[in-house]
C-alpha positions as CSV (number, residue, x, y, z in Angstrom):
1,X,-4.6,13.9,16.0
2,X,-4.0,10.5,14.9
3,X,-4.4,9.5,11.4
4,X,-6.8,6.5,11.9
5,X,-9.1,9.1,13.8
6,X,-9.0,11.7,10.8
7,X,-9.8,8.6,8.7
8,X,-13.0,7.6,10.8
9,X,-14.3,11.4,10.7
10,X,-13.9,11.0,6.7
11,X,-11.1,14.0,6.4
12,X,-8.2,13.2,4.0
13,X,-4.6,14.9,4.6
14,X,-5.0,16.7,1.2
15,X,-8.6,17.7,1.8
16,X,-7.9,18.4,5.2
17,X,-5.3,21.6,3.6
18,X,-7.1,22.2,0.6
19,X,-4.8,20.4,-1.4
20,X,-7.7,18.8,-3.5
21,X,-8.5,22.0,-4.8
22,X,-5.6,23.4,-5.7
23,X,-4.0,23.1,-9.2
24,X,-0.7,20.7,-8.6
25,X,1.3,23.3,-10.3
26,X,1.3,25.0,-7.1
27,X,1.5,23.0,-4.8
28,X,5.2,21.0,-6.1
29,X,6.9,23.1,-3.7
30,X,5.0,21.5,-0.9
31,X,7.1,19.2,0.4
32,X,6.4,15.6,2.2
33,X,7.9,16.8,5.3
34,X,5.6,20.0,5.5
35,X,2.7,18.9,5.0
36,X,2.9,16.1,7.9
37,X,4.7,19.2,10.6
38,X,1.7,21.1,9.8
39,X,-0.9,18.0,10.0
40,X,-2.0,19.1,13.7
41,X,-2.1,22.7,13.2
42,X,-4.5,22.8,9.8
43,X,-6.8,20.2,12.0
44,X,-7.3,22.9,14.5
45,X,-7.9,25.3,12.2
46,X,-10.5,23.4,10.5
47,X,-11.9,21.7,13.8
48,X,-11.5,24.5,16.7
49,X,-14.2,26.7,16.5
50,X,-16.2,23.3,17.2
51,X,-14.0,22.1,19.8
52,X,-13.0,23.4,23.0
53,X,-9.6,21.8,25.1
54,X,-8.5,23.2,28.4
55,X,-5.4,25.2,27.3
56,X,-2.5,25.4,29.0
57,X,-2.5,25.4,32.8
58,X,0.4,24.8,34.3
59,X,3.3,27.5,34.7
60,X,5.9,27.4,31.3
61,X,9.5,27.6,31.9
62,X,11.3,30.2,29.3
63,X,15.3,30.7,29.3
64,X,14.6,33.8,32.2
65,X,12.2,31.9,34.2
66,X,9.0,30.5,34.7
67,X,5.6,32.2,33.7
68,X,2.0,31.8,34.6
69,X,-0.4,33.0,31.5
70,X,-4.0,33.8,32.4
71,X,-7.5,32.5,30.3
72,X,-8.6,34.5,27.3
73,X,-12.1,35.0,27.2
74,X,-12.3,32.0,25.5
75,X,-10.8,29.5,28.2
76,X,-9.4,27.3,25.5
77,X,-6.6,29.9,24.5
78,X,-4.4,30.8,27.2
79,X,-2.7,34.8,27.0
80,X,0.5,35.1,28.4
81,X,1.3,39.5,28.8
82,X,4.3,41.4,29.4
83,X,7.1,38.4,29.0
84,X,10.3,40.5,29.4
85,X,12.5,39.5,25.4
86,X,15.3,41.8,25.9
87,X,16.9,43.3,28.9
88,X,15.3,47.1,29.6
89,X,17.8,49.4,27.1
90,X,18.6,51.7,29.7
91,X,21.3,54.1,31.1
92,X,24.5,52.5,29.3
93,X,22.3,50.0,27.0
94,X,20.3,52.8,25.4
95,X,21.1,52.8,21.6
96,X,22.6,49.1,21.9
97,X,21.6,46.0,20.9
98,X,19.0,44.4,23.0
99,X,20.3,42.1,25.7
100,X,19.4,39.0,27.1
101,X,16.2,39.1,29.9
102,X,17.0,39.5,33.5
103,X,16.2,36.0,35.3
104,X,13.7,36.1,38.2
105,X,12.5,33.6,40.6
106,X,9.5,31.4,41.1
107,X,7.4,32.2,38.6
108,X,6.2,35.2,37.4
109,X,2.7,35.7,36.6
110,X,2.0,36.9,33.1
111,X,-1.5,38.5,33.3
112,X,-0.7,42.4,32.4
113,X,0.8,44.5,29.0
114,X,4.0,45.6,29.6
115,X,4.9,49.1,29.1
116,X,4.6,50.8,25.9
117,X,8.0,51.9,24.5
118,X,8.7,55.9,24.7
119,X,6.3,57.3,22.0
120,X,4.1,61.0,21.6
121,X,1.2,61.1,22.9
122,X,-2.2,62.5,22.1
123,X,-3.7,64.8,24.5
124,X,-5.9,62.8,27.2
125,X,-4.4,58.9,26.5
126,X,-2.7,57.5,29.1
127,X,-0.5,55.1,27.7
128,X,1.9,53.4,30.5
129,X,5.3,53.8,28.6
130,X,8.8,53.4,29.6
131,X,12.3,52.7,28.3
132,X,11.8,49.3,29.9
133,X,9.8,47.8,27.4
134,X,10.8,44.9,25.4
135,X,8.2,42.5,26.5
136,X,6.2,40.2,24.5
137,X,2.6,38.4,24.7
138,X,1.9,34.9,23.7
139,X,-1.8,33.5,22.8
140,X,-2.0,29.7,22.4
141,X,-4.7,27.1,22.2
142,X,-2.4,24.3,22.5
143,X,-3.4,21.8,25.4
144,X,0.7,20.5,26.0
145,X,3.9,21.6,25.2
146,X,4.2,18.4,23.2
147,X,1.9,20.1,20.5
148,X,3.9,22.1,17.5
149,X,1.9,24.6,16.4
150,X,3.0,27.1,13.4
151,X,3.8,30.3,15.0
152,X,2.4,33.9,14.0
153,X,4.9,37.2,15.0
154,X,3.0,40.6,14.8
155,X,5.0,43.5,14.1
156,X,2.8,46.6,14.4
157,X,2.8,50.1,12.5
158,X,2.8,53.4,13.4
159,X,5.9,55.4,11.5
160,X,8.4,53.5,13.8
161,X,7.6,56.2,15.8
162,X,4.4,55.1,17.8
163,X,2.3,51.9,18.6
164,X,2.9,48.7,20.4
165,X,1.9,45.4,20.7
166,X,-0.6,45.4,23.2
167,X,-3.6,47.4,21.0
168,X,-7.0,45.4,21.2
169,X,-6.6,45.1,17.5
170,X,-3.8,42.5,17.6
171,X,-6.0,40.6,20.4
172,X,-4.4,36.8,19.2
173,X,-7.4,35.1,20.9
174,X,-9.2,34.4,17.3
175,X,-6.2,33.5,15.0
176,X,-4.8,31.2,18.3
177,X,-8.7,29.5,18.2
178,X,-7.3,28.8,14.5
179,X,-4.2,26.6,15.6
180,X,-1.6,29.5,15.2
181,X,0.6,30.7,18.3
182,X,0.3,34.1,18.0
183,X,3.5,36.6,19.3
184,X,2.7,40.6,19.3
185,X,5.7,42.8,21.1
186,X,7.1,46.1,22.0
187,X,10.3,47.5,20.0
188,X,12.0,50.7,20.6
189,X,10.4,53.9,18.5
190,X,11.6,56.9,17.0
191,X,15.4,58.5,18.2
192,X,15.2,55.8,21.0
193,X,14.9,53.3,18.3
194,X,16.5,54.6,15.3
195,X,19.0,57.4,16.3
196,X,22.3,56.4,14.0
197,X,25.2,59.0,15.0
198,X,29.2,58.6,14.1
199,X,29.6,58.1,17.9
200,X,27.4,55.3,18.2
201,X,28.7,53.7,14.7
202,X,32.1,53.7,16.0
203,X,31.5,52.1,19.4
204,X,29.3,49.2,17.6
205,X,32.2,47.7,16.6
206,X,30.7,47.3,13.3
207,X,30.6,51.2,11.9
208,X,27.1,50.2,12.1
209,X,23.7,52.2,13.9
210,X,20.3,53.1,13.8
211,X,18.7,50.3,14.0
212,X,18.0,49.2,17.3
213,X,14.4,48.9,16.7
214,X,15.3,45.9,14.1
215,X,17.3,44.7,16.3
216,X,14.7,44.4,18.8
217,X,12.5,42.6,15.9
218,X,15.6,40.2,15.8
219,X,15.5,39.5,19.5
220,X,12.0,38.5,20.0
221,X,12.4,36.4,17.0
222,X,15.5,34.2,18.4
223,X,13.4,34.0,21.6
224,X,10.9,32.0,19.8
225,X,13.5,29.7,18.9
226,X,14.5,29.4,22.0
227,X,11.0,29.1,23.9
228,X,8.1,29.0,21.6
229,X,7.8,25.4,21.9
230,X,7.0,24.9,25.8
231,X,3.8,27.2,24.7
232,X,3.0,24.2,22.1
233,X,4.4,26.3,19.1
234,X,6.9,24.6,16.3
235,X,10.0,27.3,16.0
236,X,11.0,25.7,12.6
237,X,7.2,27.5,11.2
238,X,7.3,31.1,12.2
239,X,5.3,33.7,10.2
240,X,6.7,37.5,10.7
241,X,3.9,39.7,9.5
242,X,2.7,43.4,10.1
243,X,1.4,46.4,8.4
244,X,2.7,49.9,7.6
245,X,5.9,50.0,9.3
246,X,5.6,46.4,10.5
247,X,5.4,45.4,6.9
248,X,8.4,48.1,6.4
249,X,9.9,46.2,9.4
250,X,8.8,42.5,7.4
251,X,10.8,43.7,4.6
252,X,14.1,44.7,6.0
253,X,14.0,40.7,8.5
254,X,13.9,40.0,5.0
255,X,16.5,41.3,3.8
256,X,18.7,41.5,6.7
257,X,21.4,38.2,6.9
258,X,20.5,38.8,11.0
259,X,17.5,37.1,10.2
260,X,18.1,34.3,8.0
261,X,16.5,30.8,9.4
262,X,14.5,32.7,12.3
263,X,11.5,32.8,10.2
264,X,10.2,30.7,7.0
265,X,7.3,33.2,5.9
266,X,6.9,36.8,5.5
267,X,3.6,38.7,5.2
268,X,3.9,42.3,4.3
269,X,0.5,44.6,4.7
270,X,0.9,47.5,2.4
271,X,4.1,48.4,0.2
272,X,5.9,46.1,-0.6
273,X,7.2,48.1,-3.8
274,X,9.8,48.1,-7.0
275,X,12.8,49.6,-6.4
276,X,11.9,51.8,-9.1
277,X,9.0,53.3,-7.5
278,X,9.8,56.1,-5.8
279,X,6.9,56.3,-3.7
280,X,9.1,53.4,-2.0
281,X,11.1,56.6,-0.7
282,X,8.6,58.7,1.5
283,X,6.1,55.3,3.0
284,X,7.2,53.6,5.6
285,X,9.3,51.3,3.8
286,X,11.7,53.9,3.4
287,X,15.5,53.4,4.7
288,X,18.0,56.1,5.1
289,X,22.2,55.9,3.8
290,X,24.3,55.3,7.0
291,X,26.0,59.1,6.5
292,X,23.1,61.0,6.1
293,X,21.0,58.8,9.0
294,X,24.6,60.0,10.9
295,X,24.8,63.4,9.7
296,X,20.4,63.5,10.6
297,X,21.6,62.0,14.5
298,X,23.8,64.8,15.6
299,X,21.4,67.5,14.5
300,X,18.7,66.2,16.4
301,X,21.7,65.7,19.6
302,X,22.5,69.4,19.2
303,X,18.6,70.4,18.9
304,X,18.4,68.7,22.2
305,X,21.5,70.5,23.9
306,X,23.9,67.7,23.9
307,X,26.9,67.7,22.7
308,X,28.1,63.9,23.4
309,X,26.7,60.6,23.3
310,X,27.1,60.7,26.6
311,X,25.1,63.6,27.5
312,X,22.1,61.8,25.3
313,X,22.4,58.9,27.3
314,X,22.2,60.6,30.5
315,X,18.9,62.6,29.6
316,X,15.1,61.2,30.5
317,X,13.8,59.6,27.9
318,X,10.7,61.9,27.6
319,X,12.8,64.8,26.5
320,X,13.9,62.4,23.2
321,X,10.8,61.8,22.6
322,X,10.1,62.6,18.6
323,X,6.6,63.9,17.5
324,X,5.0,61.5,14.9
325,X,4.5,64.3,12.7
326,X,8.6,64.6,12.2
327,X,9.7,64.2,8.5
328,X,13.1,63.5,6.4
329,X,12.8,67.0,4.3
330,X,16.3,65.6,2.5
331,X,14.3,62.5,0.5
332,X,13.6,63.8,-3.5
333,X,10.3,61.6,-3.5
334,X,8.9,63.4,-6.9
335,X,6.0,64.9,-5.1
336,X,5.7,66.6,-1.3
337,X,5.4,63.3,0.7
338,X,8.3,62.5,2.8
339,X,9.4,59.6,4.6
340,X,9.5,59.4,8.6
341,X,12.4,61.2,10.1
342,X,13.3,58.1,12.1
343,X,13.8,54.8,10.3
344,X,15.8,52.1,9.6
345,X,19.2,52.4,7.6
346,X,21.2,50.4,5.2
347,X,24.0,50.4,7.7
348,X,26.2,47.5,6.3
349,X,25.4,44.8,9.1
350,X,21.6,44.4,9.9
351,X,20.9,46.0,6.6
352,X,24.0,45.1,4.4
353,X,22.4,46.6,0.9
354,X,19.4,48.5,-0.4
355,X,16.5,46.6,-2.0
356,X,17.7,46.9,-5.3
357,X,21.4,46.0,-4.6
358,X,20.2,43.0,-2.5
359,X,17.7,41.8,-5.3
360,X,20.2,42.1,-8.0
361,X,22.4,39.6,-5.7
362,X,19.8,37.6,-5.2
363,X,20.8,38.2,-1.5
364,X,17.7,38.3,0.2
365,X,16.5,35.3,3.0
366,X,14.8,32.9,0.9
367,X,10.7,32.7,3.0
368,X,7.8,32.9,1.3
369,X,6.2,35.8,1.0
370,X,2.6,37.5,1.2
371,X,2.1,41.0,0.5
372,X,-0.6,43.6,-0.9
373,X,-2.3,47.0,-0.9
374,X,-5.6,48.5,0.1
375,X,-8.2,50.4,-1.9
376,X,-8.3,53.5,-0.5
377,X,-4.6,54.5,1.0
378,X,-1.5,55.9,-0.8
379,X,-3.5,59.0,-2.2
380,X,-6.9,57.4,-2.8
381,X,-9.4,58.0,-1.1
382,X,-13.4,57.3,-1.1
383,X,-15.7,59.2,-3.5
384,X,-17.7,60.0,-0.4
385,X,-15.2,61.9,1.0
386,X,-14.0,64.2,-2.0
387,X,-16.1,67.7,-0.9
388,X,-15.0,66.9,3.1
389,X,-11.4,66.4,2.1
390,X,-11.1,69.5,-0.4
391,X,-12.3,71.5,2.5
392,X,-10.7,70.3,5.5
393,X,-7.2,70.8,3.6
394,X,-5.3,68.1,5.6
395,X,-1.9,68.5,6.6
396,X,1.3,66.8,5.1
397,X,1.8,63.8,7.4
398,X,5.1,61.6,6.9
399,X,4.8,58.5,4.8
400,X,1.3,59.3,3.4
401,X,0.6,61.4,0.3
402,X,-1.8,64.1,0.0
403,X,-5.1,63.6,-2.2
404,X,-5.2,65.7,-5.4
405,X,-9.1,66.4,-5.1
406,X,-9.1,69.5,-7.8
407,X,-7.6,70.0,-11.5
408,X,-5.4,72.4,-10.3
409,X,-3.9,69.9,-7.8
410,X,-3.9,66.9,-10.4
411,X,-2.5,68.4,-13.1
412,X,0.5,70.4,-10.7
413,X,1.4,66.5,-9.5
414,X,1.3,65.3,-12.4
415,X,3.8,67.5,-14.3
416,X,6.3,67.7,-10.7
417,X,5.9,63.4,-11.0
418,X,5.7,62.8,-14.6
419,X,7.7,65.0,-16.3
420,X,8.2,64.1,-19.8
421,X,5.6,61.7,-19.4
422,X,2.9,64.1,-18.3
423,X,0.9,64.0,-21.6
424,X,0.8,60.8,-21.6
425,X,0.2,59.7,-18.3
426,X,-3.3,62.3,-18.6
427,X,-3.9,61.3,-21.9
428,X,-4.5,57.5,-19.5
429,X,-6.0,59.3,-16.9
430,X,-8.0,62.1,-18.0
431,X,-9.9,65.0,-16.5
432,X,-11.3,68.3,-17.3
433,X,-13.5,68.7,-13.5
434,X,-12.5,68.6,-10.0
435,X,-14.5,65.4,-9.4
436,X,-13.2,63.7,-12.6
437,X,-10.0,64.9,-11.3
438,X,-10.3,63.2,-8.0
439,X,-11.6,59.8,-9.8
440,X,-8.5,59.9,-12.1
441,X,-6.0,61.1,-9.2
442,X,-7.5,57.5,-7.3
443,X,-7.2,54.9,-9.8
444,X,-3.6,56.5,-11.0
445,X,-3.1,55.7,-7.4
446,X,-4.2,52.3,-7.2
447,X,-2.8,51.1,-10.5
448,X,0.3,52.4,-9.0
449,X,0.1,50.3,-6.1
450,X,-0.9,47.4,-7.7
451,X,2.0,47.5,-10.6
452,X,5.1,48.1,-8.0
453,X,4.0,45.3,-6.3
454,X,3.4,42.8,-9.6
455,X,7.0,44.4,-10.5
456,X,8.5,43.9,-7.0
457,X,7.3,39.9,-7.2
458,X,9.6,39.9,-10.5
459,X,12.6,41.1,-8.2
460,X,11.7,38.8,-5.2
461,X,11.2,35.6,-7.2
462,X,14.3,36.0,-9.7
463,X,16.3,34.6,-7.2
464,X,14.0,33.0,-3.9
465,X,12.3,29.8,-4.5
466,X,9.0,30.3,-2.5
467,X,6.3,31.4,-3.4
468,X,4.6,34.7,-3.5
469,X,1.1,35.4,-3.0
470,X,-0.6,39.4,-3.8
471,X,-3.7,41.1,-2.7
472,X,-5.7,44.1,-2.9
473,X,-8.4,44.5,0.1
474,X,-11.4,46.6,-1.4
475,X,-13.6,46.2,1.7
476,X,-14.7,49.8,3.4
477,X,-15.6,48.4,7.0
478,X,-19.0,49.8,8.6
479,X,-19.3,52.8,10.7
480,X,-18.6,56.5,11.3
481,X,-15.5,55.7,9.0
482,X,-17.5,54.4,5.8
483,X,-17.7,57.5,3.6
484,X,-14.6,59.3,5.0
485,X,-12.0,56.9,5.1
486,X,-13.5,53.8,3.2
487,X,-10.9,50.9,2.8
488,X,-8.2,52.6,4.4
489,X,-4.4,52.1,5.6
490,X,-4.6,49.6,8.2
491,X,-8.8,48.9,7.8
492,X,-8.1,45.3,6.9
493,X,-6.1,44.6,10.3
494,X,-9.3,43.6,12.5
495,X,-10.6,41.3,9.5
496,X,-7.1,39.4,9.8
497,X,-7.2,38.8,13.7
498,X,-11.1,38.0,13.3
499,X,-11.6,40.5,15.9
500,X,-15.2,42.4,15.9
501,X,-14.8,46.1,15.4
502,X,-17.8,48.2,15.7
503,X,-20.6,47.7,14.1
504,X,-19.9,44.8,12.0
505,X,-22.8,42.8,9.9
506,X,-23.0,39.1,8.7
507,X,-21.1,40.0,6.0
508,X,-17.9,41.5,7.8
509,X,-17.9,38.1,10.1
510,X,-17.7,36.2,7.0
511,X,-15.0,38.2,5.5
512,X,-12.9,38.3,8.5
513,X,-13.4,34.1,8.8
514,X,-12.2,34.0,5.2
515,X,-9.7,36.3,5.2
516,X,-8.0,35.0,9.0
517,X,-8.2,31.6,7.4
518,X,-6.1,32.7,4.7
519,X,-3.4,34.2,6.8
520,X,-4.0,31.1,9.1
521,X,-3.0,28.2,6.1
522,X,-0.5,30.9,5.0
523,X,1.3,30.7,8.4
524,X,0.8,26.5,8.5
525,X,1.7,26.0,5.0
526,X,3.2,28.9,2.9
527,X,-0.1,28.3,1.2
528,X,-3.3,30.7,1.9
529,X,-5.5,28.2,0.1
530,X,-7.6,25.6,2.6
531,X,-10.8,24.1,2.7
532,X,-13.6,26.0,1.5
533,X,-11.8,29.3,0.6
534,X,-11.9,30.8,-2.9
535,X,-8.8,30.0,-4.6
536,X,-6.2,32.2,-4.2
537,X,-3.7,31.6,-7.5
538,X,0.3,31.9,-6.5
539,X,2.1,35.4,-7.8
540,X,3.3,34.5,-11.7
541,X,5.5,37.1,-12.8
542,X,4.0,36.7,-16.6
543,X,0.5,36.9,-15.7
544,X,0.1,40.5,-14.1
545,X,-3.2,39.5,-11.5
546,X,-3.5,39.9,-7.8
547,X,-5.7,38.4,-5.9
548,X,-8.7,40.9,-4.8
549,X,-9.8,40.1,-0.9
550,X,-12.5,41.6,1.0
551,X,-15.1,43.4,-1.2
552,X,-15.2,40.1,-3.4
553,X,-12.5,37.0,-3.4
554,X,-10.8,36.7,-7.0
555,X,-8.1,37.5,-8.9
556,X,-8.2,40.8,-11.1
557,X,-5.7,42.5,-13.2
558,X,-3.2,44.4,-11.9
559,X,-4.0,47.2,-14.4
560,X,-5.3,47.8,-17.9
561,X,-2.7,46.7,-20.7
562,X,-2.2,50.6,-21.5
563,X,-1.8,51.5,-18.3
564,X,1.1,48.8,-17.0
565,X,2.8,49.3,-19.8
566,X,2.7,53.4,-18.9
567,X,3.8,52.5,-15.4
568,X,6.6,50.1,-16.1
569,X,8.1,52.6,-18.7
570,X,8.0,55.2,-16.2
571,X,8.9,52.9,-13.1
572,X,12.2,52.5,-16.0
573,X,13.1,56.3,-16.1
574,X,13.5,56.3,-12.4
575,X,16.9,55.8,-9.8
576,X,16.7,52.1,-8.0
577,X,16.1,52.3,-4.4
């Protein structure tokens, strides 16, 4: 939009990106040059849901061909399914890197998913899957290639063993109304994905495997280089965000000198820990050595009768298939939780070092980052739910801890966690009931989160100059869920992509407005903070606050003075990951 006509609709360029109201201490790292690339994206944002354009109608050339997207229900965003990324990673390209798309002709009508990669199933669904699977889905609002809007990639979680990225959840309609290209894909899950064995390190060429499904992550995002921008996106502002493993996955593009200059942003949805932490070794942030990810790969080839990686190659795909409820029984994670049996490993090329190694070096890609925890996962759980949960006696599930809902339970965690510390960590968080048990057991959890995250900002920002923003979502969405699950992994996903779910009141739409805008500036600017929106301070590694989102908007502290100090001395006593 030209300048002279935001000047005769009275809306300043610093107003128009909150700027005003934001303290200039953060905003120096803004520089002249981003805030004009992002001028036309933030006035969407702040004037789409009032006006409608005609989106993109004629058929888009990308490197493989031409495609034809389809309206979205609102016919001002145009949807574009099932865009082939990668060549299907079949017969001799199983367990390789992804390949370049197969070219068609004419064009090629983009107006279904495309299959969902190899994954278990629950009895009944009737997900299409298939090894050919690396296909992507575009939403845009932009009414001409000529437009550079700042682009959103969704990686999506599930133990890297199910999920894809055609779930209503990560519908992009809403978040595209907000001037953001929005990107969701398929990547190869489980053995298909993360299989490392000595016979595939040595035919790499780089003594390198396991971590095809990164790779994957990799592929889509140098295809956005390469095409975003006939779908009116800008490939020099690309956002990677995603939740549970997608955040796991967020963290390693992070990480991983593959990646460096394919993305400028990262947002991480639960987990992103300190090295210290060793709950960082059972969620789904977990990685695996190369040797024992090896030594794990040709068990699982002789527990499936082959004894090559030829045979492996040669056998259907649903007989590789690996049960989300498979675990990595060799991870000491100082309590029974254990990490997914299939994920991705410090290999020496897409992952070159650990988190701690590649912190200390100061190694990591230098993005901005946005990352944060929810009230009721990692061991907490609603008070509503303590007598249904003590009953029901759920199973161990990989990457997810157990609630301790009794004394009995509290006190045996503590001590197999603790240790030394055991006295003092109850003397903190005290009980004598089952119920005050329970109470203690959550906000041990939560102050846990909280802490390795402050103490993982400290990491990330000795070294990378961009910012960091935290969060904790407290909001317990509406519904059959409420009491039993509350604000749980993954409940804060429909409130980012502004996308109804159930029975939502006033209040959730308005939540879900502020909190997509958030991740909308965030993805313009490296800045949450716009128009209108509670102020959202930047991560300062001497003031331990993070930024509370959903149940109210504000920043609390990250823990009681006691209790950090408790956590970062015992944080200190443990091996860095």
């Amino acid at each position: 939009m030209p300048q002279s006509r935001l000047a005769h609709q009275g809306v300043g360029l610093r107003a128009l990106i909150g700027m005003d109201k934001l303290p200039s201490r953060r905003n120096s790292w803004l520089s002249r040059r981003l805030v004009l690339r992002t001028l036309f994206a933030t006035t969407a944002m702040t004037l789409g849901s009032t006006q409608v354009m005609a989106g993109l109608s004629e058929p888009v050339r990308t490197e493989a061909g031409l495609v034809q997207g389809i309206p979205a229900r609102d016919p001002s965003v145009t949807v574009y399914k099932g865009i082939p990324y990668a060549a299907p990673p079949v017969g001799k390209l199983r367990w390789r890197p992804p390949q370049p798309p197969v070219p068609w002709q004419g064009v090629r009508k983009a107006d279904q998913f495309g299959n969902a990669c190899p994954q278990a199933q629950s009895p009944g669904a009737t997900m299409r899957m298939s090894e050919d699977c690396l296909s992507l889905n575009v939403w845009s609002s932009a009414s001409s290639a000529a437009e550079r809007r700042p682009v959103f990639v969704w990686i999506y979680g599930g133990g890297f063993s199910g999920g894809s990225g055609s779930s209503p959840q990560f519908d992009g309609e809403n978040l595209a109304r907000k001037g953001l290209v929005v990107v969701t894909f398929n990547y190869r899950l489980g053995a298909l994905g993360f299989l490392a064995m000595p016979e595939l390190s040595k035919e790499s060429g780089r003594d390198a495997s396991g971590n095809y499904g990164l790779l994957d992550d990799i592929a889509v995002l140098r295809w956005v280089r390469k095409n975003i921008a006939a779908f009116g996106g800008d490939p020099g502002v690309v956002t990677i965000a995603g939740q549970s493993a997608g955040a796991g996955s967020v963290g390693f593009l992070s990480i991983s000198p593959l990646a460096k200059g394919l993305f400028q942003r990262s947002i991480a949805e639960s987990h992103a820990r300190y090295p210290r932490d060793p709950e960082l070794r059972y969620l789904s942030v977990s990685w695996r050595p190369l040797k024992g990810a090896e030594n794990a790969g040709v068990k699982y080839s002789e527990a499936q009768g082959a004894h090559s990686l030829k045979e492996l190659r040669a056998a259907p795909w649903e007989k590789l298939v690996v049960d989300g409820t498979a675990y990595d029984e060799d991870v000491n994670t100082g309590s029974g939780a254990k990490p997914p049996l299939f994920r991705p490993v410090v290999d020496g090329w897409v992952i070159p070092f650990n988190y701690s190694e590649t912190y200390a070096r100061g190694a990591q890609n230098d993005v901005a980052f946005l990352a944060g925890n929810n009230l009721d996962e990692t061991g907490a759980v609603p008070e509503t739910s303590f007598a249904l949960l003590r009953s029901a006696n759920a199973d161990r599930r990989p990457g997810a801890p157990r609630p301790h809902l009794t004394l009995n339970e509290y006190v045996r965690a503590a001590k197999q966690k603790f240790g030394t510390l055991t006295d003092e960590f109850l003397k903190l968080y005290p009980a004598t009931t089952d119920d005050e048990a329970a109470l203690a057991s959550n906000a041990a959890s939560r102050d846990n989160s909280r802490v390795s995250t402050y103490l993982w900002g400290r990491e990330w920002t000795k070294y990378a100059k961009h910012p960091v923003y935290t969060y904790f979502w407290t909001h317990r969405p509406p519904g059959p869920d409420h009491d039993i699950r509350g604000a749980y992994h993954g409940s804060e996903i429909a409130y980012v992509f502004n996308n109804a779910n159930g029975p939502w009141t006033d209040e959730d739409r308005k939540i879900a407005d502020i909190l997509s805008s958030y991740w909308a500036h965030y993805a313009a600017t490296g800045n949450p903070n716009g128009p209108g929106l509670p102020v959202w301070p930047a991560y300062d590694s001497e003031s331990p606050l993070v930024m509370e989102v959903g149940g109210k908007f504000g920043p609390i502290p990250v823990a009681e003075p006691a209790k950090l100090n408790f956590w970062m001395q015992f944080f200190g006593t443990q091996d860095a990951w």
